[in-house]
N, CA and C of each residue as an Amber inpcrd file, in Angstrom:
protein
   264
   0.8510000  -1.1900000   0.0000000   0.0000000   0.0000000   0.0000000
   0.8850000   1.2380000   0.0000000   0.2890000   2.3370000  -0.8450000
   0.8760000   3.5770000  -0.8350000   1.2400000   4.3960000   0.4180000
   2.0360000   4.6010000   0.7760000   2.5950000   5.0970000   2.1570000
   2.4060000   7.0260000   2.1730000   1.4780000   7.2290000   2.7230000
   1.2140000   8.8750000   2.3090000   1.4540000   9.4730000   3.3830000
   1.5830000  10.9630000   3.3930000   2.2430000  11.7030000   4.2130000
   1.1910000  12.5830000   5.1720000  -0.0200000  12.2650000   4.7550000
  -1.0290000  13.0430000   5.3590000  -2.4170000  12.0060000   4.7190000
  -3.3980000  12.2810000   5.9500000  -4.3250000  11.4130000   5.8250000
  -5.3660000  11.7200000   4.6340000  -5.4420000  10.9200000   3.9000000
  -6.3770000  11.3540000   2.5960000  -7.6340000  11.5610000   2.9890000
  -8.2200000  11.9240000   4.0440000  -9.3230000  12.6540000   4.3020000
  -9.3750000  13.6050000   5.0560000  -8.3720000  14.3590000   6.1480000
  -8.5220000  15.1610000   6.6630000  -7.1090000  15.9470000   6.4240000
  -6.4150000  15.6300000   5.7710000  -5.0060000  16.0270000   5.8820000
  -4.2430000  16.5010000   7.0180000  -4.2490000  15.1970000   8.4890000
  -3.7310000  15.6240000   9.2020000  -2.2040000  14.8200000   8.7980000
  -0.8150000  15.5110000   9.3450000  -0.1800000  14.8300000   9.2330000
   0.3830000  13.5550000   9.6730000   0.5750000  12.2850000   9.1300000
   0.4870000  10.9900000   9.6120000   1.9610000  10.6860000   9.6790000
   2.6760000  11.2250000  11.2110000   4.0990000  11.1450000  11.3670000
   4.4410000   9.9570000  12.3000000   3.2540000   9.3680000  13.0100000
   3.8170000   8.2430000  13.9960000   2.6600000   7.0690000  14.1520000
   3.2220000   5.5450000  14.3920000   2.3100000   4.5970000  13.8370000
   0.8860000   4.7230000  14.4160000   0.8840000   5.6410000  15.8580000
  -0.5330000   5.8130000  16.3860000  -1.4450000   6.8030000  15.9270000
  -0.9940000   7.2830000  14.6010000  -1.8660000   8.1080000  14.2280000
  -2.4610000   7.6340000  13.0660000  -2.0770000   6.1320000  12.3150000
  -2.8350000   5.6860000  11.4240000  -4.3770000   4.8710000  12.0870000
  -5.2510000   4.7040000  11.3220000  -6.5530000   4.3360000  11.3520000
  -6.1460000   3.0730000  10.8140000  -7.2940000   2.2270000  11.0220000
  -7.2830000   0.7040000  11.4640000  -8.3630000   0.1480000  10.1740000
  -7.3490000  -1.2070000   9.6650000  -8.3100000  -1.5680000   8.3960000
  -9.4970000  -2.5010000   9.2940000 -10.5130000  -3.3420000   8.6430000
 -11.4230000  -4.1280000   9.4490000 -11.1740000  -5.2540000   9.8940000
  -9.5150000  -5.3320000   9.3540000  -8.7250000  -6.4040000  10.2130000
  -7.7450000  -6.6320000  11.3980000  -7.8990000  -4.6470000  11.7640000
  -6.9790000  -4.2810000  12.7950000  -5.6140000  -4.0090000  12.6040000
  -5.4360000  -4.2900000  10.8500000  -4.1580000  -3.5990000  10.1770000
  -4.0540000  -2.0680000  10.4760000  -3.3010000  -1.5430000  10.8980000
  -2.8880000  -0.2600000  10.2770000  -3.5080000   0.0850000   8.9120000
  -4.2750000   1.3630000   8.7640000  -3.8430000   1.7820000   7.6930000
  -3.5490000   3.2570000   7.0970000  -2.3380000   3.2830000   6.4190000
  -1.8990000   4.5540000   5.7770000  -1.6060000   5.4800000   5.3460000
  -3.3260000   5.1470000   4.6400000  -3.9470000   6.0730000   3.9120000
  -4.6230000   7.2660000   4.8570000  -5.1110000   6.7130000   5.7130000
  -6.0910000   7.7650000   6.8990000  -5.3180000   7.4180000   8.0170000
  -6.2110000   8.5980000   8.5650000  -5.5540000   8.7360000  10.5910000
  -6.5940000   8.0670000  10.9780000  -6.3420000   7.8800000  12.3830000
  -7.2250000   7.2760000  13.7030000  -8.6250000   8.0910000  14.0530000
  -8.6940000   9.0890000  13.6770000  -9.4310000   9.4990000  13.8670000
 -10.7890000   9.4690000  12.8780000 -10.2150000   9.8120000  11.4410000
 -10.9110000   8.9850000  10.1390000 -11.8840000   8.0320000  10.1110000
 -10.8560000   7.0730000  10.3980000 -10.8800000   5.8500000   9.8670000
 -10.8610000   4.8880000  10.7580000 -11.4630000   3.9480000  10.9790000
 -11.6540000   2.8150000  12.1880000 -12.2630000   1.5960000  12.1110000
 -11.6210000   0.1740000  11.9490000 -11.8990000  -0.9950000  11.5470000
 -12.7280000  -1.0000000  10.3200000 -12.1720000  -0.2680000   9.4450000
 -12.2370000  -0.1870000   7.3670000 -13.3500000   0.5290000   7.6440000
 -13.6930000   1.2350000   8.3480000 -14.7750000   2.5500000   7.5300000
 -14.2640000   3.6940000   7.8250000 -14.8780000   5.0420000   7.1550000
 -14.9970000   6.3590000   8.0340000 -15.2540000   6.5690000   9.2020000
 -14.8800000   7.1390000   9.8510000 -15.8470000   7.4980000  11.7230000
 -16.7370000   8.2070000  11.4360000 -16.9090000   9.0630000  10.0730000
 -18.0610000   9.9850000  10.2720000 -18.2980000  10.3480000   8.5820000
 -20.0900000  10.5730000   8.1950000 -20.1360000  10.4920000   6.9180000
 -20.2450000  11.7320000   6.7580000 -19.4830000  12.6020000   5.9840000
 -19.6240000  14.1840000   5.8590000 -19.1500000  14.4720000   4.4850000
 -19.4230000  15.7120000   3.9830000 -19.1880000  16.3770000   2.6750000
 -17.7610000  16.9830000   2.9560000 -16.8610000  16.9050000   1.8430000
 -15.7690000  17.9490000   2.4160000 -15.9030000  19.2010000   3.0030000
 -16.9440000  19.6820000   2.8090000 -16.6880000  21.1330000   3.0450000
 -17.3320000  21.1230000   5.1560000 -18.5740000  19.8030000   4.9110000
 -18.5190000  19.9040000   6.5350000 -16.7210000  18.9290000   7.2690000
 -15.7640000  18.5300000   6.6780000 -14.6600000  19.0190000   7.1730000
 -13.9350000  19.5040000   7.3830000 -14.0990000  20.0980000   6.0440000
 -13.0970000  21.4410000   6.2400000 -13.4360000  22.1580000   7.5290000
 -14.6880000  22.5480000   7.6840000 -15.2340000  23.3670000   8.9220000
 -15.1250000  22.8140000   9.9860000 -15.0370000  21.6280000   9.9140000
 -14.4840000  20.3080000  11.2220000 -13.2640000  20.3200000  11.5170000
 -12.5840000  20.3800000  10.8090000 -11.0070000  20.3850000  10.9440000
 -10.0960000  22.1430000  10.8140000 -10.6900000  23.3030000  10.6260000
 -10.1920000  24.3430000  10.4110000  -9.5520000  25.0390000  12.0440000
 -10.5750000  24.9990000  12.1760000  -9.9350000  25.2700000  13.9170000
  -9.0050000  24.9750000  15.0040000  -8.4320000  22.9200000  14.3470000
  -7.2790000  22.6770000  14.6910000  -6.6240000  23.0080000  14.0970000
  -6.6260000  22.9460000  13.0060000  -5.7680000  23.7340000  11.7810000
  -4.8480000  24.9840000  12.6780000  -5.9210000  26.3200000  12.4700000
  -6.0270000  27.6210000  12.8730000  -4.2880000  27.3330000  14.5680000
  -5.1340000  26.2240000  15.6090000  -4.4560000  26.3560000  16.5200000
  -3.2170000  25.4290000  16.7490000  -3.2160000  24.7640000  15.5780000
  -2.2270000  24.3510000  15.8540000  -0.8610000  24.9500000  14.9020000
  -1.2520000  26.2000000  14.1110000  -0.3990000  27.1230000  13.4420000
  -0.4250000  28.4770000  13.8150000   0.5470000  28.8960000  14.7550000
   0.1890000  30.2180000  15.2490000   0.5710000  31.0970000  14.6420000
  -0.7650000  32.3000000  14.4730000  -0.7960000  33.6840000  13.3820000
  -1.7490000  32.8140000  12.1320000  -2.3030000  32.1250000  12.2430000
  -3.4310000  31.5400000  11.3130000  -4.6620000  31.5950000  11.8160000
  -5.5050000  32.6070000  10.4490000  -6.8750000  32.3620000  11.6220000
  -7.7430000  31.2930000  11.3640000  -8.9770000  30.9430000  11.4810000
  -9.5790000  29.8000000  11.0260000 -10.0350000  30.3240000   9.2410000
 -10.2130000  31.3070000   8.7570000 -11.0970000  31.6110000   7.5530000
  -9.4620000  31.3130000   6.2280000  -8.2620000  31.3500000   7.0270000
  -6.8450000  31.2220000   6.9030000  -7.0570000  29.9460000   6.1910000
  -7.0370000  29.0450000   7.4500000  -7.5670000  27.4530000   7.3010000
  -7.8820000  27.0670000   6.7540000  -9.6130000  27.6730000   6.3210000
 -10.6990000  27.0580000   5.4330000 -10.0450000  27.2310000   3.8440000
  -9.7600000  28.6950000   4.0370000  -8.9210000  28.7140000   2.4630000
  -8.2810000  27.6940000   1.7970000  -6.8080000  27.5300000   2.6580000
  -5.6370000  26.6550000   2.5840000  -6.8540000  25.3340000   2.3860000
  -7.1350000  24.6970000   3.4570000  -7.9830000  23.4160000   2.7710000
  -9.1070000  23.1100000   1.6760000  -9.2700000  24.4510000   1.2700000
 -10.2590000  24.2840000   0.0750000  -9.7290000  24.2230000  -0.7330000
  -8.2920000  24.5990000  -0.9370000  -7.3670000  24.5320000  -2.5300000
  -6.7010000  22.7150000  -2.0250000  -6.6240000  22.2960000  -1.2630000
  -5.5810000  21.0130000  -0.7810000  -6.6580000  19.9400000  -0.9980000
  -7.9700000  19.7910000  -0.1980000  -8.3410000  18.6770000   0.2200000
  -9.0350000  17.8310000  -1.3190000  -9.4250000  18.9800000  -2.1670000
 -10.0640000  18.1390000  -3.3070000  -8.8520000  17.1210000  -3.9870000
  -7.5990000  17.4150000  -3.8490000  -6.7720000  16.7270000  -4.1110000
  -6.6430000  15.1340000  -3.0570000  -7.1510000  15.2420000  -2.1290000
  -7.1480000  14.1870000  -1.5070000  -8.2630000  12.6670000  -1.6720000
  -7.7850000  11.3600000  -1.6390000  -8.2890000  10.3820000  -2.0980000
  -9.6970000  10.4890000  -1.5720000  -9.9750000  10.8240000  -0.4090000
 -11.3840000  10.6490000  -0.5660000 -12.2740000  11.6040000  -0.9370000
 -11.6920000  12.9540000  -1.5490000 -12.7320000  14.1750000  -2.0280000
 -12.5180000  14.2640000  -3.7180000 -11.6780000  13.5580000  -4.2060000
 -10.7150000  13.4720000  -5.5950000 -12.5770000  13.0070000  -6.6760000
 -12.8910000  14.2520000  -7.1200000 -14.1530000  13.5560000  -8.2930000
 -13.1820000  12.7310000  -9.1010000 -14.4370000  11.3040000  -9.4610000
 -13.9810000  10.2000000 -10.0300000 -14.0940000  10.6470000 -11.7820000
């Protein structure tokens, strides 16, 4: 499996093995974080844009001098690039 640098659905960065999400066999997987992703599904069924708004605020605080509308920007140009927002 493709080894990616950020989770293809939320683009958090996936730097240590406890931050990957779990296939439905309790594999690791990869592609998504723990939070994502959990024994081969999503944790939660949402449109990108209700993550973007889900995820902007950690965003915002975990980059200081970023505000959240900062955030939403930056992930509206990034996330369509990501495997699970990518139109087929």
């Amino acid at each position: 499996m493709e080894n990616t640098n950020y989770c293809q659905s939320c683009a958090m960065p996936l730097s240590k093995e406890e931050d990957l999400g779990t296939n439905q066999d309790g594999s690791k997987n990869a592609e998504y974080c723990a939070y994502c992703y959990k024994d081969g599904a999503f944790t939660a069924e949402c449109t990108m844009d209700e993550m973007i708004a889900f995820c902007a605020p950690h965003m915002a605080a975990a980059n200081p001098g970023m505000s959240e509308d900062q955030a939403k920007a930056q992930m509206k140009g990034f996330f369509p690039s990501l495997k699970r927002w990518k139109k087929a």
